[in-house]
C-alpha positions in Angstrom: 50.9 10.3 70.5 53.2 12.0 73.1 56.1 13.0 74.5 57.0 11.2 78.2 59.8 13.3 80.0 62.2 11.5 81.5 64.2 12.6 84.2 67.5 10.5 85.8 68.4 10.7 88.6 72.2 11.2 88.6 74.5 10.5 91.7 77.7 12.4 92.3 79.7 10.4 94.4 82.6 9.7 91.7 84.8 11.6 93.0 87.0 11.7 96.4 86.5 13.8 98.9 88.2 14.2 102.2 85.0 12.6 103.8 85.3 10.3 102.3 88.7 9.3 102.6 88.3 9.4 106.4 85.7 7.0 106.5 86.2 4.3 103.8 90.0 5.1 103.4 91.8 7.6 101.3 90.7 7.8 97.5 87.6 6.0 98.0 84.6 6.8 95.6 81.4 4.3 94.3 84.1 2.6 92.0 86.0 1.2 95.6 82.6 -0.9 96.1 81.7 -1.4 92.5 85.2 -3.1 91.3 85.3 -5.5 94.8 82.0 -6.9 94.2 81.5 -10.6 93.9 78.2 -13.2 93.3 76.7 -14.1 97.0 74.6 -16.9 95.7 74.3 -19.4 92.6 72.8 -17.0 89.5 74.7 -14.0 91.7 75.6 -11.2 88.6 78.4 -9.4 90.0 80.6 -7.3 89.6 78.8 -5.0 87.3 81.0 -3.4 85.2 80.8 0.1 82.8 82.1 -0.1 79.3 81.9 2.8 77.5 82.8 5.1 80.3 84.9 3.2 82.3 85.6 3.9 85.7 85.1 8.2 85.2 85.8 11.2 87.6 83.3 13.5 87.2 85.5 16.2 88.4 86.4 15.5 84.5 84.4 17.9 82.3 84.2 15.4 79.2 82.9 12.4 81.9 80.0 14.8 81.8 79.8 16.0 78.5 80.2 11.9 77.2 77.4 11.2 79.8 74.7 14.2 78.4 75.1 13.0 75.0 73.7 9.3 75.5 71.1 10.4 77.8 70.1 13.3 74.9 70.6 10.3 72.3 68.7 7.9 74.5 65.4 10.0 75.2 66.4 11.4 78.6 65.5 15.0 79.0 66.9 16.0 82.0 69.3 14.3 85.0 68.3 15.1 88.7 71.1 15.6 90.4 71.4 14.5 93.8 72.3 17.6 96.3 73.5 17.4 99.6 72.8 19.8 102.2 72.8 18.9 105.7 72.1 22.0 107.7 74.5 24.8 108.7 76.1 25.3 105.3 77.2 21.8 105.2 77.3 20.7 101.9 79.0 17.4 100.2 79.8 15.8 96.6 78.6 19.5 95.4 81.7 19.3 93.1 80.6 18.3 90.2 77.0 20.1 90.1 78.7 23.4 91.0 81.1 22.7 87.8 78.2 22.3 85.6 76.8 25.4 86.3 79.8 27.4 86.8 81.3 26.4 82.7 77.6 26.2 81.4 78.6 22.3 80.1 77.2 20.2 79.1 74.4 22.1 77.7 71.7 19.6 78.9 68.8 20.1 81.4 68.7 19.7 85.0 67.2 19.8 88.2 67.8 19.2 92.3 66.5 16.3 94.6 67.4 17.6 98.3 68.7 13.8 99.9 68.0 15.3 103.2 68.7 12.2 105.6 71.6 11.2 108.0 74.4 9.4 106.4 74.8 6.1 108.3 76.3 3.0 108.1 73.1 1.1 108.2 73.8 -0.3 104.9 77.4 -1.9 106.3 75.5 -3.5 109.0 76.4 -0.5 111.5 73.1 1.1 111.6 74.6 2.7 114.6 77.4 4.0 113.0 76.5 8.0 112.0 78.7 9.6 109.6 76.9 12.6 109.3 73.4 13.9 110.8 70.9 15.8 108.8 69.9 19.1 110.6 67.3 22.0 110.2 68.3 24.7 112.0 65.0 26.7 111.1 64.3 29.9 109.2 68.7 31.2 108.7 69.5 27.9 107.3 66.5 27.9 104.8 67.5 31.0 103.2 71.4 30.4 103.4 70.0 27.0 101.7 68.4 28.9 98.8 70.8 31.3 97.9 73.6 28.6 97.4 72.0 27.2 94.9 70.6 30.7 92.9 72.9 30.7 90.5 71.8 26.9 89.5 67.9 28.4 89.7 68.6 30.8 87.4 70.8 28.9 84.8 68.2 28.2 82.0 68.7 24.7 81.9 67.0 24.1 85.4 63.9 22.5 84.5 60.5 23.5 85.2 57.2 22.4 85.5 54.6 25.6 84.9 57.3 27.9 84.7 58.6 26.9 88.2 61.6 25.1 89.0 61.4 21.5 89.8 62.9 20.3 93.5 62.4 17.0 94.5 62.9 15.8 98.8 64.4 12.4 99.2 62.2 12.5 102.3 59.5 14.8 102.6 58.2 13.7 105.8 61.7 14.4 107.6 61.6 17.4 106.7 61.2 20.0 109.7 58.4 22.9 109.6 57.7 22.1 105.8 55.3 24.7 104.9 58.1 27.2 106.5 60.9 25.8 104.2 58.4 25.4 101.1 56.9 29.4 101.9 60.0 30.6 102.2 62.0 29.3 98.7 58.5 30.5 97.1 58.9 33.8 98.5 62.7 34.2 97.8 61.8 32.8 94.1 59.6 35.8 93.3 61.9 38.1 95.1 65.1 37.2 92.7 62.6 37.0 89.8 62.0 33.4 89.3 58.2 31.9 88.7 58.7 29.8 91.8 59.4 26.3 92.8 56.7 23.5 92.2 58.0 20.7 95.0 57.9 16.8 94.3 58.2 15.0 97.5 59.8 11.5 97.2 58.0 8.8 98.9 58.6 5.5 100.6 55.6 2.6 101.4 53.5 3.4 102.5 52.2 6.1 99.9 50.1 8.5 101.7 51.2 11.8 101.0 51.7 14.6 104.1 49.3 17.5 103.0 51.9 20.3 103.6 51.9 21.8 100.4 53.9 20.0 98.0 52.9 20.1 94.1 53.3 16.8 93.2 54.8 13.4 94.8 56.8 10.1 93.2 57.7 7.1 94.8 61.1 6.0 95.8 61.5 2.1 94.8 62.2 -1.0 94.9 63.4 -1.9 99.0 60.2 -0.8 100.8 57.8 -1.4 98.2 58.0 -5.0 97.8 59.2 -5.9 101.4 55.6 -4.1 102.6 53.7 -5.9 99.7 52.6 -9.3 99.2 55.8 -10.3 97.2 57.0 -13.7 97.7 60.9 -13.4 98.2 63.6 -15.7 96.5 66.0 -15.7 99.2 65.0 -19.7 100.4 65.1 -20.5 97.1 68.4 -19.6 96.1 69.9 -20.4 99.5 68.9 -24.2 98.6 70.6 -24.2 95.3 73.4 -23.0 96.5 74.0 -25.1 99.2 73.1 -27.7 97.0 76.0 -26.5 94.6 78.4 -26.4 97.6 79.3 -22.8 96.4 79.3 -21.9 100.0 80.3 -23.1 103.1 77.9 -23.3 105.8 79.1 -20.5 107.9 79.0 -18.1 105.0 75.3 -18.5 103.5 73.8 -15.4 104.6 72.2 -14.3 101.4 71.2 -10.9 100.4 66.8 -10.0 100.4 66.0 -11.7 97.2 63.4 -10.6 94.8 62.3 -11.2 91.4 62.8 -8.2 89.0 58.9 -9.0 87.5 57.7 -9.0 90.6 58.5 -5.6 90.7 57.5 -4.4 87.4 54.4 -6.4 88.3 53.5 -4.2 91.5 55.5 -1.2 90.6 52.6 1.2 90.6 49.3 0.4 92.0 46.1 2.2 91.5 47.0 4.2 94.8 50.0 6.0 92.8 48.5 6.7 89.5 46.8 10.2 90.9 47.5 13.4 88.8 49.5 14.4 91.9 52.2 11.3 91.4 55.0 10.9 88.9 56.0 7.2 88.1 59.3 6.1 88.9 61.1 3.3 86.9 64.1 1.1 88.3 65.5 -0.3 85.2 67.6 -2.9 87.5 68.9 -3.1 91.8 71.4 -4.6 93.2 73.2 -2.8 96.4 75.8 -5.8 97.6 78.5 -4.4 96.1 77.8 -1.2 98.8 75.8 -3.5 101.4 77.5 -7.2 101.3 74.5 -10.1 102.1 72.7 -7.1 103.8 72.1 -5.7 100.4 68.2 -6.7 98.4 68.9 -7.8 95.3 66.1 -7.7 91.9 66.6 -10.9 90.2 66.9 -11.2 86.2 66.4 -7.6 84.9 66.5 -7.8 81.7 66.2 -4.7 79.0 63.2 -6.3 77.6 61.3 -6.1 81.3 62.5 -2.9 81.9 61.0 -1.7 78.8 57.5 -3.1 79.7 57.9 -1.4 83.0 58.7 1.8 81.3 55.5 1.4 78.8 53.4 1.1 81.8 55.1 4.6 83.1 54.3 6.2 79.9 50.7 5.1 79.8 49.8 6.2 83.1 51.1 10.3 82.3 49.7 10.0 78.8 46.2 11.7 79.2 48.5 14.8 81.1 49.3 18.4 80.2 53.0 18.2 78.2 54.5 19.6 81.4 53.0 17.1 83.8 54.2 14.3 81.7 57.2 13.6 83.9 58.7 10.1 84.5 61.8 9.4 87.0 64.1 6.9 85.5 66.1 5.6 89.0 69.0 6.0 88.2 71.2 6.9 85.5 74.2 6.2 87.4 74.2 4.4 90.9 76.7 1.5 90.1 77.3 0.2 93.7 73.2 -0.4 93.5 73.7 -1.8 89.8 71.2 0.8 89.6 72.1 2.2 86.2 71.4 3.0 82.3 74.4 4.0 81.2 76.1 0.6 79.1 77.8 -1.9 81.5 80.0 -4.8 80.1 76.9 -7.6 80.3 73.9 -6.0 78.6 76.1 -3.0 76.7 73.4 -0.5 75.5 70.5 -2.2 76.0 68.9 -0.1 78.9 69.2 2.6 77.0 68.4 1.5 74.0 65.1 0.2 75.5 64.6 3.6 76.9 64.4 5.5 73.6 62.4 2.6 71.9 59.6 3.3 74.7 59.9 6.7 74.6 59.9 7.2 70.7 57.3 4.8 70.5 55.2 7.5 72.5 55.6 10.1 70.3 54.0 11.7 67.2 
């Protein structure tokens, strides 16, 4: 028996910022998209709705506080919080993050995943449509990039793998001059006395991983993974019934990418990711129309129950590892406008996280 550690990732953007304002209109946040979505298609759950939460502002201390206490009570260990830096100094949503280490609160672990990509409105149907470009201006920006975040590296909650801090890249192999950025944090690490960093790049199918010195590497599910597998879609099959049904009109049956949610947990992590070098990640549900409309891919019929096989399956894979390698990414504790979420929503209440802890206590001795 073991301990699994579990690590959510945890998305910012419930707040408004003046980004954001200019581009979706003024107080805009995840909620705008979450509260206007409807069903696209006969068996269509939407809108997804929190309950226990509500509809928070995590510019609001005890948002953040409520949310560390179910993830502590629910066998999380630590959230990953998203971190935006785009080059030049250019940071967004670092709100929140910079008010957790600033009061100390909550008193719950963390760690940084670097989404280092273009904002676009490829998910609107605008792929065209750039809101903001990732850049990498080269050696400067590496080092402004570290020292903006020191105070977070230091804070003894950062979590480590080895003794070294844990910092995960969305996409590793957009990432300019890698062994540069990589050298140099290791470098500034020892200099302001920390152990060092131990890197976990992020990847999309297909899973071969760039040898440019990375520690360690998970996946980043469900889109490419099953539209690059041999993973029958449902979208035919739920366009019929709902034509049949009349629930649409024929101009409007443009359905979202459709797949089952055991088909997933079925191919979630072949033989090809289960290397000492890969951390399993766990989805325990996806839905992104209420951000993307009928351009969105949707996993049918998640259920708790599945979710929990899928996470069994995670634990058994990290079992036979040292206590520190025993990490598992839980995606994601909070993305609601990719009904991508734990914490307890109006349909299934606690059960996603009440399936979490069963797994992970289950595990342990």
């Amino acid at each position: 028996m073991f301990s699994p550690r579990l690590i959510a990732l945890y998305l910012p953007q419930f707040h408004p910022i003046p980004e954001n304002d200019q581009w979706w209109g003024k107080g805009f946040t995840e909620w705008t998209n979450v509260a206007k979505a409807r069903p696209l298609y006969l068996g269509h759950q939407q809108p997804c709705l929190p309950s226990d939460l509500g509809f928070y502002d995590l510019r609001v201390p005890e948002s953040r506080e409520a949310q560390a206490e179910l993830a502590r009570a629910h066998g999380i260990e630590a959230f990953c919080y998203w971190h935006y830096w785009f080059g030049g100094g250019k940071r967004l949503l670092e709100r929140p993050f910079n008010e957790v280490v600033a009061s100390g609160s909550p008193d719950f672990p963390f760690c940084l995943a670097w989404a280092n990509h273009t904002w676009s409105g490829i998910w609107h149907g605008c792929p065209d449509k750039v809101l903001i470009q990732q850049t990498y201006p080269g050696q400067e920006d590496i080092t402004a990039h570290f020292y903006a975040l020191l105070a977070a590296f230091k804070d003894p909650r950062y979590l480590k793998v080895d003794g070294k801090n844990i910092f995960c890249i969305y996409k590793p192999r957009d990432l300019q001059q890698p062994q540069l950025f990589m050298d140099t944090w290791r470098k500034l690490a020892v200099k302001e006395g920390l152990e060092g960093f131990y890197f976990i790049g992020m990847l999309d199918f297909p899973w071969d991983v760039p040898d440019d010195g990375y520690d360690a590497f998970t996946t980043n599910p469900p889109v490419s993974m099953l539209t690059n597998q041999d993973v029958p879609s449902l979208q035919e099959e739920f366009a019929a019934a709902t034509l049949r049904m009349r629930f649409f009109t024929k101009e409007k049956t443009k359905l979202p990418q459709i797949y089952s949610y055991e088909s997933f947990v079925q191919n979630a992590f072949p033989q090809k990711v289960r290397g000492d070098n890969f951390f399993p990640c766990v989805v325990p549900n996806w839905d992104n129309t209420p951000r993307s409309g009928s351009n969105g891919f949707v996993l049918q019929d998640s259920t708790p129950e599945l979710y929990a096989r899928h996470l069994q399956e995670a634990i058994g894979i990290v079992a036979s590892r040292a206590p520190e390698h025993r990490l598992i990414f839980v995606k994601s504790w909070n993305e609601w406008a990719e009904t991508n979420y734990l914490e307890p929503d109006q349909r299934w209440g606690h059960g996603y996280l009440e399936a979490t802890l069963a797994a992970v206590t289950s595990s342990r001795p």
